[in-house]
Structures are given as C-alpha cells and as structure tokens.
N, C-alpha and C positions, 0 to 999 in steps of 0.2 A: 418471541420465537419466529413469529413471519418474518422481522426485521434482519434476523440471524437468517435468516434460510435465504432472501434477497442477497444478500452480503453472499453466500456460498455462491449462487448464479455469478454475480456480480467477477465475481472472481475469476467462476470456470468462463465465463467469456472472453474474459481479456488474457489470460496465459493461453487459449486453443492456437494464437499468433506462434508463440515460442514452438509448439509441438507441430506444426508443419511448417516448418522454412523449408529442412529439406526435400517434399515433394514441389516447395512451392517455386525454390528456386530453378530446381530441378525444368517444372514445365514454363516459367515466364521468364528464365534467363538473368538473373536479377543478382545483383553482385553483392556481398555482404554489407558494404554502407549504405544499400539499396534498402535491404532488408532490418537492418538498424531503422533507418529511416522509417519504415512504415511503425513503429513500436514509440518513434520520438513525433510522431504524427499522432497517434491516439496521446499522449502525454503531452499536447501542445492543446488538444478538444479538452482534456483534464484541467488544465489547472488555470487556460486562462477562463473558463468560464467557473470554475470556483468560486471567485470574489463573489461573482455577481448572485450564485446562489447561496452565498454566507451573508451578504446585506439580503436579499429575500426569507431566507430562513429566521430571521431572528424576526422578521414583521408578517409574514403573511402564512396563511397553513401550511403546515409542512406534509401533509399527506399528497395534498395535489401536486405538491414541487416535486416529492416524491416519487409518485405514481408516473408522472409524466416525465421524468429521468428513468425510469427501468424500460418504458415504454421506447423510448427515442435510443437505448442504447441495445436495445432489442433489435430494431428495424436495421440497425447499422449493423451487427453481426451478422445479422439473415442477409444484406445485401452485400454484403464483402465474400459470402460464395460465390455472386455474380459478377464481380470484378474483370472486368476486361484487361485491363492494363496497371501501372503503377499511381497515375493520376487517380482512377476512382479508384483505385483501393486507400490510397492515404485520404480521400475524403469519408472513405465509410470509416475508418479506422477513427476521424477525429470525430464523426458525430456518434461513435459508441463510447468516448473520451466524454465528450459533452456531455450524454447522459449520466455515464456512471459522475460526472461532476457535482450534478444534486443530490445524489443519491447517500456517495461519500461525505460531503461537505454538511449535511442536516441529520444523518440518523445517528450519530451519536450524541447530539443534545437531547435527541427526544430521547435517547436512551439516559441518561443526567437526568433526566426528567423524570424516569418513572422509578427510581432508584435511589435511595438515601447514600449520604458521604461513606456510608461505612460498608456500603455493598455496592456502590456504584465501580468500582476496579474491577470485583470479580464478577457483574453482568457486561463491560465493557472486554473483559477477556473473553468470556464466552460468545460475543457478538463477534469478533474478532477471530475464532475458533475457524469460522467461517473461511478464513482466507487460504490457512492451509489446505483446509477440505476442496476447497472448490477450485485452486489452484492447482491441486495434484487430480482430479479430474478434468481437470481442463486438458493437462498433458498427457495422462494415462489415455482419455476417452478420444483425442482430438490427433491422436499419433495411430491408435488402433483404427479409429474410423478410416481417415487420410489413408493409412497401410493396406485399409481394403478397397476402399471408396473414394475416394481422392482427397483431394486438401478441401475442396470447396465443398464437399458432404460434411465437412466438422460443421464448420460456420452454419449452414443451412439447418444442421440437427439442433444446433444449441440457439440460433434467432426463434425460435415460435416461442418455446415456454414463457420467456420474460415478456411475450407480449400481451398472456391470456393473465398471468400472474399479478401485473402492474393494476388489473381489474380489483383485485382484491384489496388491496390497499385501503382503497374510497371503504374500506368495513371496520378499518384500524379505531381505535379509541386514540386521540391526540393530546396529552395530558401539555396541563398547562406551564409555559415557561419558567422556571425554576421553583414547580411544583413540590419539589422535596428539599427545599434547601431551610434549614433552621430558620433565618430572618428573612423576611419576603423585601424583593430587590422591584423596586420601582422606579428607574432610573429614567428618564427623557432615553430616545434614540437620537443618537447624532448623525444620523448619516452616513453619508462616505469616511466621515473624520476620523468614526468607531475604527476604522483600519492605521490609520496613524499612531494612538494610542497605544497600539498593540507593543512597538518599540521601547515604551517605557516601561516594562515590564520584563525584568533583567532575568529571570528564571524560562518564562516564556522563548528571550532569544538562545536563550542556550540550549532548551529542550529540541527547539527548532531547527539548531544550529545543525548540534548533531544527528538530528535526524534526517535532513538534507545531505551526508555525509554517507549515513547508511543503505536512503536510498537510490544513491548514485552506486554501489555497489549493487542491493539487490535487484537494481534496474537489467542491470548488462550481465547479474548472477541468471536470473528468471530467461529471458531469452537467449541465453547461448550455452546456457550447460548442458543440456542435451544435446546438441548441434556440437558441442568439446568433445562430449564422451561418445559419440559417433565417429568424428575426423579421428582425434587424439587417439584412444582407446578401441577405436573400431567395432565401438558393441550395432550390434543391429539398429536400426532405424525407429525401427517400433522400441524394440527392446528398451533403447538408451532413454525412448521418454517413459515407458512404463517404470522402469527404476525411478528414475527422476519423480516420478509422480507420486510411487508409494512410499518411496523417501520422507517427500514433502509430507504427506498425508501424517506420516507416524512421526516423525520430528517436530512438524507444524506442532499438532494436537497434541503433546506431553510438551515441548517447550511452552507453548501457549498458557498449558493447564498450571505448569509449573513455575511457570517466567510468574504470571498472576498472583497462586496463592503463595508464593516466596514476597513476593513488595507486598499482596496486604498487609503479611505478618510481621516483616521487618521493618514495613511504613506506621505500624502500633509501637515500636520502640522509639522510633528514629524519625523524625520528620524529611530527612533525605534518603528514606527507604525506597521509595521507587527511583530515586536517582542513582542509589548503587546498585540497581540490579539490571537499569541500562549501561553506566559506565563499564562495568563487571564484565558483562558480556559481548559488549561489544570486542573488550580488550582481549576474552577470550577469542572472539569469530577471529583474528588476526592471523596469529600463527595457522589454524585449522585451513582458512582461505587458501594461504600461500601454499601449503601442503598439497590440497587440492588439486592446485592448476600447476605442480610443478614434480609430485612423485610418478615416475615412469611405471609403476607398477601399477595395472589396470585396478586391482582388488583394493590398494593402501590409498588411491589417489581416491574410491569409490565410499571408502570409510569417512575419508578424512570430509570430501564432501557433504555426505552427511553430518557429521557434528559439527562443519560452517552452518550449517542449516539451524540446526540446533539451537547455536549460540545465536544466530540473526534472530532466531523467532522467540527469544527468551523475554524481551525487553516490548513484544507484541501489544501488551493489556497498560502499564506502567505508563508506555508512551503518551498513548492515545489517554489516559487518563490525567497526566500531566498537563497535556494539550488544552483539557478543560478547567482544570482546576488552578491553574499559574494566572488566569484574567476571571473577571468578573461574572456573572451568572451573564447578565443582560448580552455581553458579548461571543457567547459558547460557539455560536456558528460562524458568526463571524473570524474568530481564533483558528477554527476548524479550515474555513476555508481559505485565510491567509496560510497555514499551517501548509494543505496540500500546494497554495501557489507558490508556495518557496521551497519545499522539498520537492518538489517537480522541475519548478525552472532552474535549481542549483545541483540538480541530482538524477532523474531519469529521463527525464527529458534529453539528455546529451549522452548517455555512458553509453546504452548498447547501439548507437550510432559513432560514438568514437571508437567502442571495441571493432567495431565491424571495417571501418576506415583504417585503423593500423592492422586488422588480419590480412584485410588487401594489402597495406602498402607494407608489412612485413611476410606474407606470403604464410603466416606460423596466427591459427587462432589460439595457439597455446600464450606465443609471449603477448596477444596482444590483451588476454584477461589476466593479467598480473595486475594491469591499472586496477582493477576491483577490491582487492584486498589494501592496495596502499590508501584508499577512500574510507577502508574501516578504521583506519588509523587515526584519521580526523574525528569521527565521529565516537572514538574511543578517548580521545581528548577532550574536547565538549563536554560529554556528560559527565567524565569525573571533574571536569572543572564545577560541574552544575552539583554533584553530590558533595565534592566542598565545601562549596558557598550556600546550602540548604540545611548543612549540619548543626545551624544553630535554627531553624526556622525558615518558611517561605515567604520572598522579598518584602517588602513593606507595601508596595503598588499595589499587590494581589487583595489586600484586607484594607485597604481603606475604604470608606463610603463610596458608594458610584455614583452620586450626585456627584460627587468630586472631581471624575474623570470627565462629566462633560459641561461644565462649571466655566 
C-alpha cells in the first residue's frame, strides 16, 4: 500500500504541469512548443536515467534507490514554483523526471516480488490504480489552486509531502529477488550486457513496441486536453481541468479495475489473454480519439473523450505485467527500465512538443492533436500482432534456463 500511495504522489506531481500552462503561459509569455518543451524536458530526466536505475535495481537495495528518487523528485517540484525563466524551469522539471526514474523503474519488481504468478496482475493493477488517482488530482487540485493562488502555489503545495514521505520507505520490508516465483532463479549478473539480451525476446519487443505507440499518444493526450477543451470548447480554465481530472479519476479506476480482472480471467483460458485485452483496446481508443478532437459539439466531443480515456487505461495492469513476465526473473528491473527508455524516447518525449510546434505553425490546437490518435493506431497494431503470435504459448526465450542467457 505505501508503494501504491507513492505511485498516486508520483503522478499528481508530474500532470500539476498539464493543469497550469494556461496561467503559466499567460504570466512568462511562453509559446506552445515552449511549453511542450518543458514536459519533453522532464521525459528526457525520465527515461535517460532509467537504465542506470534498472542495472541498480536488480543489484543493490531497492528501498534506498527508492527513497532517494521520491526525495530528489520532491525538491524539483517544490523548486519549479520558484522558477524564474524557461532555463530553470526545464532543469527542475528533468530532475523531478530523474527522480520519479527510480521510483518507476524498481517498484514494480519489488512488487513481482511479494506476490505469486496467479496474483501478481491484479496487485500490479492495483499499484497502477495509483496513476489515474493521482493524475486527476494533480489536474483537479493544480488548476483550482493556480485559479486562486497562481501557477507557482500548485508546485509549492505538492514539493513538501514527498519529501517527509520518502523518510518512510527506510521502514519497508524488501522481500527478496524473485521471492515468489516456483523454481528459485540464480543466475550470474551480466552487467550492462543484461540490456542487450532484452532484444532477443520476441514478445518483450512487441509488448514494448506497442506501448511506445500508446505513450506517444497519452504523452501529448495528458497535457493539452485541458488547454483543447479551454481554446476549442471555451469551458472555463479551472472548469476544463476539473472535468479533466474527475474524468480521469472515474475512467482511470473502473478501466484499471476492469482492464485487470478481464486479462486475469481470460489469461486462465488463453495464454494470450493479456495480449488481447491490450490489442482490444487499444483498437478501441481509435475511433473514440478521433471523435474527441474532431466533433464541434462541446457535450459529444466531452463524452467521446472520456471513453478515449477509458479504453487507454484498459490495458493499464496487462502491460506492466507483460513487461515482467516476457524476460527472466533476474532481469525484472532491468526490462522495466529499458521498457520506460523506449516508450519515452519513441513516445513522449516528443509528442506534446510536436503537438505544441504544429498548433503554432498551424495557428488551430485542434488539427494539431489529431497526430494523437493516428499513434494509437500503431500501437493497436503491435499488440494484436503480439495476441497472435502468444495464442499458442509465450516465446520460447522467456522459459529457458537463465544460465543460458548469460552463458
């Protein structure tokens, strides 16, 4: 549960960005690829220091790697209130990036870890549960504060907690490396190599594939659909993140719940059950996207967003479980944290900095997030190529001896 409840901070810090651009633009003058920018700036702190806490994670404690990533992405939210210009703000913005990169990258092995194959899905939804929660407060509480108290009152209110919080950790119980898995996995560490290996594993690049597809969409969905339904739609400033946010909160949490215990049950039939209920939905988010960002009726455009929502967070628990279970025990963090360096560098890292660059150089932020939904399309591709090719079993790389892999 502490793990889960870091994971909800973890969240509401990093989307308090999305729910004030427009005061933020407003007093620093800051042009929309400006403000992309600062969001492909914290996703540049993310994923390139991932690696290095996925070869840490799998050798050294994970509490302290832990504690000292909530800690250092704490200090960065608290000082990006105090942001004078655009320079220190993209530096606070990558070392709250850097932190949540430990934080991301190791708690879900430890969570593998305290959990058996046949419950580890639906404790890894539930840690995950976190995202929507803390995400739709991030924009509910960081648009209302902003709308009273300025933009630099969010950041300020939300840096303290995670920095008394990260104290707590050092009290965690750290269960040991592939503590609940049937046969115990004593494998040699390889080093840096452990990340090369990861390509030989044909289920892995697909899971991955299309998940670098989805979150190049929910990169540039997450910060600018309030800042849409503001310009676009004209709802109020506060207003358009509070919807936004209780959207997220009640879509998140029944997609999540549901995305979940649909792949336990259908992954007890099917060995490619968790792969059709990300293909599935991904293919659903498509249509719903486009509707989105393209029906002129404030009320139908405001639905249909919602059920993009829906269908994005469907596939929430599946993923991240995939993530672990397509490679070896010994390599769980490692997986994790290659996982986020490719769905980062091939996916948000760049979308809501391109969205932002063609709403300037098209003058319309409406046609310039259409790009968003044509990215679910790939990523709708991918993983039904991956629920294909698992309908007879998972790849043959995943189950062989791990002596073997570093042999």
């Amino acid at each position: 549960m502490a793990l889960t409840g870091l994971n909800l901070l973890d969240y509401f810090d990093r989307q308090l960005l999305g729910s004030v651009l427009t005061p933020l633009k407003t007093e620093m003058g800051f042009s929309d690829e400006q403000l992309g920018t600062l969001q492909s700036a914290f996703m540049l702190g993310y994923f390139l220091t991932a690696p290095i806490f996925g070869y840490l994670g799998d050798r050294c404690p994970r509490r302290w790697l832990v504690a000292a990533g909530v800690f250092v992405w704490s200090i960065g939210t608290l000082f990006s209130g105090h942001a004078g210009a655009l320079g220190s703000l993209i530096f606070f913005r990558v070392l709250v990036g850097l932190g949540e990169a430990s934080f991301g990258t190791i708690s879900p092995g430890w969570i593998a870890d305290l959990f058996s194959p046949k419950k580890r899905n639906t404790a890894i939804s539930i840690f995950y549960l976190a995202i929507p929660v803390g995400s739709a407060l991030g924009y509910a509480a960081g648009s209302t504060i902003a709308a009273h108290y300025g933009w630099r009152a969010a950041f300020l209110w939300a840096g303290y907690p995670g920095a008394v919080i990260a104290l707590l950790l050092f009290f965690l119980r750290e269960p040991a490396r592939g503590a609940t898995e049937v046969v115990a996995h004593s494998a040699p560490k390889a080093g840096w190599r452990s990340y090369f290996t990861l390509f030989g594993f044909r289920d892995y690049r697909l899971v991955v594939a299309g998940y670098a597809a989805q979150t190049f969409a929910l990169g540039g969905f997450a910060l600018w659909a309030p800042t849409f339904l503001y310009r676009v739609h004209h709802m109020e400033f506060a207003a358009a993140g509070q919807f936004f946010g209780a959207s997220l909160v009640v879509t998140g949490l029944l997609a999540t719940l549901i995305g979940g215990a649909a792949s336990t049950a259908w992954q007890k039939r099917s060995p490619a059950g968790y792969a059709w209920v990300l293909g599935l939905s991904a293919t659903a988010a498509v249509p719903a996207a486009f509707a989105a960002f393209l029906l002129p009726d404030a009320a139908m455009a405001r639905a249909a967003l919602v059920a993009a929502m829906f269908f994005l967070f469907l596939p929430t628990g599946p993923v991240n479980t995939l993530i672990l279970e397509t490679v070896p025990v010994a390599q769980r963090a490692t997986a994790m944290a290659a996982s986020i360096f490719a769905i980062h560098f091939f996916g948000d890292l760049w979308s809501a900095r391109i969205v932002g660059k063609l709403s300037d150089y098209f003058g319309d932020l409406q046609k310039a997030a259409l790009l968003l939904p044509v990215a679910l399309i790939g990523a709708a591709i991918f993983w039904l190529w991956l629920a294909l090719v698992q309908r007879r079993g998972p790849a043959p790389a995943v189950v062989v001896n791990e002596h073997h892999l570093y042999s």
